[in-house]
N, C-alpha and C positions, 0 to 999 in steps of 0.2 A: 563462415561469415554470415552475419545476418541478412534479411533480406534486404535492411534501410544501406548495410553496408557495399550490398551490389548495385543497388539504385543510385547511388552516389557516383559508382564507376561511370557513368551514361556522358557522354560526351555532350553537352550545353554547346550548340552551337550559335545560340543566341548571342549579340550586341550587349557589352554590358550596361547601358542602358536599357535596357530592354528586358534585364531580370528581375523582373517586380517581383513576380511571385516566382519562388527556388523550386528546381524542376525535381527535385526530389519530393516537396508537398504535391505536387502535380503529379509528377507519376502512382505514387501512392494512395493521393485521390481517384483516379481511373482504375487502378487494381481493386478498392474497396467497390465503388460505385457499377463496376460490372459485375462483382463476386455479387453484388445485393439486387441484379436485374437490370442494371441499367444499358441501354442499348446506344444511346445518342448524346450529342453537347449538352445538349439542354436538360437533359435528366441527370447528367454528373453534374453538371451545375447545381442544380436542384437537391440531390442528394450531398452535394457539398454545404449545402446552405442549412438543410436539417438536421443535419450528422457533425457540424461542424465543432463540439464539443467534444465528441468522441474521436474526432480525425487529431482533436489538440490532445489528447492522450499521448500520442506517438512524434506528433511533428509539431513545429510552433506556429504552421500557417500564417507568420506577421501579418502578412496583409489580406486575409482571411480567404473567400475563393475564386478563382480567375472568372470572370464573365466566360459563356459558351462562347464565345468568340474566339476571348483571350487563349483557351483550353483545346480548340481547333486547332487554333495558331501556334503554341507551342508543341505541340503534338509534332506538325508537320513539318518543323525545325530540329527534330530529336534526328540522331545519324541512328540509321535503323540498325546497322551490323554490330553498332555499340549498344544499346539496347537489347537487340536479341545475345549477344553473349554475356550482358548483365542480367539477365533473367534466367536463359539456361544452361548458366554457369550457376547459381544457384539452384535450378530443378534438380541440375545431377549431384549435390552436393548431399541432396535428400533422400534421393533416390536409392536402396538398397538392390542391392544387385545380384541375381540368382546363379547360381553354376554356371547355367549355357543359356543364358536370356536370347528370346529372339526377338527381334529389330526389325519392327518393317517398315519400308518406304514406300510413301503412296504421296501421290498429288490430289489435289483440291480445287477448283474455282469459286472464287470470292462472285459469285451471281449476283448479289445485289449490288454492288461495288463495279459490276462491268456492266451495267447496263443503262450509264451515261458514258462510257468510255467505246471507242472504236475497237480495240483490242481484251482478251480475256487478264486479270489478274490471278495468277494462279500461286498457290501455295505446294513444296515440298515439305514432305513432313518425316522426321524418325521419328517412330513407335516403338513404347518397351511394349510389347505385349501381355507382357507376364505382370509389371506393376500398373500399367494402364497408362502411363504418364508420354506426354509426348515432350522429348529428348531436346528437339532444332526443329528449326523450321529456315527454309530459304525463299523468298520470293523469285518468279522467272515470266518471263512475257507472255508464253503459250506451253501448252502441256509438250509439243515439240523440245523445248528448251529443258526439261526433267531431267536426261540425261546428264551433261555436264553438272547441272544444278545438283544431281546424288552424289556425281561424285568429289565434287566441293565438300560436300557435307560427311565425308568418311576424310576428310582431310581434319577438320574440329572433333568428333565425335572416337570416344575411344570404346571399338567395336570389336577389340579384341577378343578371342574365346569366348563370341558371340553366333548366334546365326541369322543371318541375315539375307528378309524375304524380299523378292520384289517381282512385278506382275512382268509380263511379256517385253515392253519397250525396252527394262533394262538389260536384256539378255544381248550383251556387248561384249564381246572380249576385254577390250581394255574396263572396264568395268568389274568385270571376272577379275583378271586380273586385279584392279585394286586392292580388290575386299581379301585375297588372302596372301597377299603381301602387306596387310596390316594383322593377321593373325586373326580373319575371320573367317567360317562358314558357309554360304551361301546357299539359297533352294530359291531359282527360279525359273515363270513358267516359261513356255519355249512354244513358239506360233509362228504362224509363215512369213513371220518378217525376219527369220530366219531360216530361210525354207528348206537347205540345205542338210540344218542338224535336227529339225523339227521332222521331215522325214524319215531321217536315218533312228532317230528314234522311236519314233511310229512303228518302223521297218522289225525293231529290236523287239517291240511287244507281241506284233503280229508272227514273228517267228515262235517267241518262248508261250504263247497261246498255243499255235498249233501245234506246238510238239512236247502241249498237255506238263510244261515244265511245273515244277513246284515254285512257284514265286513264294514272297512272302508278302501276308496280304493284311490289312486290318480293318474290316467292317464295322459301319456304323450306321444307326438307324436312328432318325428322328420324326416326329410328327408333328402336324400341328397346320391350322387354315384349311383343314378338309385335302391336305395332302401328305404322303409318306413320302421321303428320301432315303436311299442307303445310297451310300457312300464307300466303295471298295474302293482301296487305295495299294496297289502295287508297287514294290520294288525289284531293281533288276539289277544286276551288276555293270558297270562300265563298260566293260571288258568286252562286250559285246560289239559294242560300236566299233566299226573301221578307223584302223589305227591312224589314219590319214585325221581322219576328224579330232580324235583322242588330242593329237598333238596341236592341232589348233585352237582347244578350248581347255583353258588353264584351268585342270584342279576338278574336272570330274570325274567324279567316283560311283556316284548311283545315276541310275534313270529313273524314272516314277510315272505312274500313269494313276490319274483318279474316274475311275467310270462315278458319276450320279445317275440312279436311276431314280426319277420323280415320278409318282404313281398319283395320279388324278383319277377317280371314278374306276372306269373300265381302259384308262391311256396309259400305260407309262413310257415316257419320253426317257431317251439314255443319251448322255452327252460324258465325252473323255476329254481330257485336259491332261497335259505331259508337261514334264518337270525335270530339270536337270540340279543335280547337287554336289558338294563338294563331302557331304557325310557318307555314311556307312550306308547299304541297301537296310534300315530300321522302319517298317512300312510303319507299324505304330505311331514312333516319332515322327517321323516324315508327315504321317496323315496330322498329328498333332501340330506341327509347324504352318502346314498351309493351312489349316482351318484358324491358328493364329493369324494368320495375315493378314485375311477378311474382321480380326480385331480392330483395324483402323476404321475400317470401315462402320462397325457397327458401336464402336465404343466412342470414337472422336467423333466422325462426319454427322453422323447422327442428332450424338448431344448438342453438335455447335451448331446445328441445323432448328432443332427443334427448341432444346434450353433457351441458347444467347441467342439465337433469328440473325444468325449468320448470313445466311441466303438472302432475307430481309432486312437488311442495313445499306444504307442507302450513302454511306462515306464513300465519294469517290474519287476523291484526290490519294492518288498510287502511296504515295509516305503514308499520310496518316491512315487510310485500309489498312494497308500492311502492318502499321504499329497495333492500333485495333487487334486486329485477328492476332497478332503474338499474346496480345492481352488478353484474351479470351483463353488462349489457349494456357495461360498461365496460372487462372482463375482456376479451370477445367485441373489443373492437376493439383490447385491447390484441395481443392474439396474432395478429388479421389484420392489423393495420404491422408484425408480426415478420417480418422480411425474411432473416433468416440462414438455418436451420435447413428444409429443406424437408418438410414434413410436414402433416396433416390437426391442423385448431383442436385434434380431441379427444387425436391422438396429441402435441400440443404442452401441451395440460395433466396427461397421463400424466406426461411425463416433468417438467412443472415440478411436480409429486407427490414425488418424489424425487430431484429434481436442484436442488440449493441455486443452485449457478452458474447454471444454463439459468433458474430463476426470476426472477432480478435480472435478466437478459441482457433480460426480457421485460417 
């Protein structure tokens, strides 16, 4: 289906009085006008107003472009769940998909968006790591609420003969559980909000240390801002753990421990991090998966930080935030499957700013 064909699916909860202008030119106007810079009402408006020839290319705009008002207004009349599954039911339509993709989930807070508001607006998000493309996105009250919110999002998302990361908070049983009763993976990290298997694990390295075992191990060395990291990243077999814990955590198979050592000047600092999995003791891969994971981080958070001025958007009515940020984020993955034109996301929204042609290409 095309992309005008998923736009369409969007639930119009508007009065039909009140549908002057068809919410399908209006969402497609906000896809174009943030793909080209635009951060606020008043500049989609504006870009509506100069681009309005080319926007008639695709849609008929009758009644040409909603005032920043009107465009606020409808926005925060859109049902968001219908919306986010018309968009990222069309991301994954696009999306090619690798052997064993890994999938990571991380939260967000909308900062500029919460700081007319008493409480934080926070975003969940699935990451393909491997195409860059962010998958769903759920909204939830506080980073507290992540939890259910993940695992909502493995109820939509088909994660099958996937691996799927996720930092400390989600290391839940029932959670565990979900992900391979859908036929997924899982590698996450394990901290003293589980202190019970975060020990026993600890317990598991400090034995196979001492008694000089051969783990299997995969170093990695990078450099860069006047500092050196390696990165040894260990795996252990399950088997190790007490079988009392074995049976209460569904589905592990490996343990992992990653030492960093960061070498400043004459310092190096060494910090460890452990990690519970449902794959194979593969330290390579393993090391390969968790350094994916900080993907979200450095691929999304990043761009929507610096590119769109995410942090710096100042929408604070909870709907339309929320719509916003899906739209950003849908921009964001349309310009990472642009395959033609070799250039950074932000110098590809420069020029689809004033390049009519390179905009549609995208």
């Amino acid at each position: 289906m095309s992309l005008f064909s998923h736009l369409e699916l969007v639930e119009d909860q508007r009065s039909s009085i009140n549908q002057h202008h068809e919410l399908t030119d209006v969402l497609f106007l906000i896809i174009s006008a943030v793909l080209s810079g635009c951060e606020g009402w008043k500049d989609i408006e504006v870009f509506g107003h100069s681009k309005l020839p080319w926007l008639r290319q695709f849609r008929a705009f009758k009644h040409g472009i909603p005032t920043r008002h009107s465009i606020a207004r409808i926005l925060k009349t859109v049902e968001t769940d219908s919306l986010v599954l018309a968009l990222f039911s069309w991301v994954n339509e696009q999306r090619s998909q690798s052997d064993k993709p890994i999938i990571a989930f991380d939260g967000k807070t909308l900062r500029g968006a919460s700081k007319k508001r008493e409480d934080n607006l926070h975003l969940v998000s699935a990451f393909d790591c491997e195409s860059g493309l962010t998958l769903y996105q759920r909204t939830v009250e506080s980073k507290s609420n992540e939890i259910p919110a993940v695992r909502a999002l493995l109820d939509v998302l088909d994660i099958s003969d996937s691996i799927v990361t996720l930092d400390a908070l989600h290391c839940q049983k029932a959670t565990l559980s979900a992900l391979i009763s859908r036929g997924a993976d899982y590698l996450v990290q394990v901290k003293a909000n589980q202190k019970t298997l975060y020990k026993a694990v600890a317990s598991c390295f400090e034995a196979a240390f001492e008694q000089e075992e051969n783990l299997p191990e995969d170093v990695q060395v990078s450099n860069g801002h006047g500092r050196q990291e390696t990165r040894i990243t260990y795996a252990l077999n399950a088997n190790k753990l007490p079988e009392e814990i074995r049976e209460k955590w569904p589905g592990i198979t490996s343990l992992v421990a990653v030492e960093r050592h960061n070498k400043s000047e004459s310092i190096t600092k060494i910090d460890t991090h452990f990690y519970v999995t449902s794959v194979e003791p593969d330290a390579q891969m393993l090391q390969k998966a968790i350094r994916h994971h900080w993907h979200i981080e450095n691929q999304q958070h990043w761009v929507l930080d610096v590119v769109f001025k995410e942090d710096a958007c100042q929408i604070s009515e909870p709907i339309s935030a929320e719509n916003m940020a899906l739209f950003r984020r849908v921009v964001r993955n349309l310009v990472k499957q642009h395959t033609g034109r070799k250039d950074s996301i932000r110098g590809k929204c420069v020029r689809a700013s004033f390049d009519d042609e390179f905009r549609a290409e995208l």
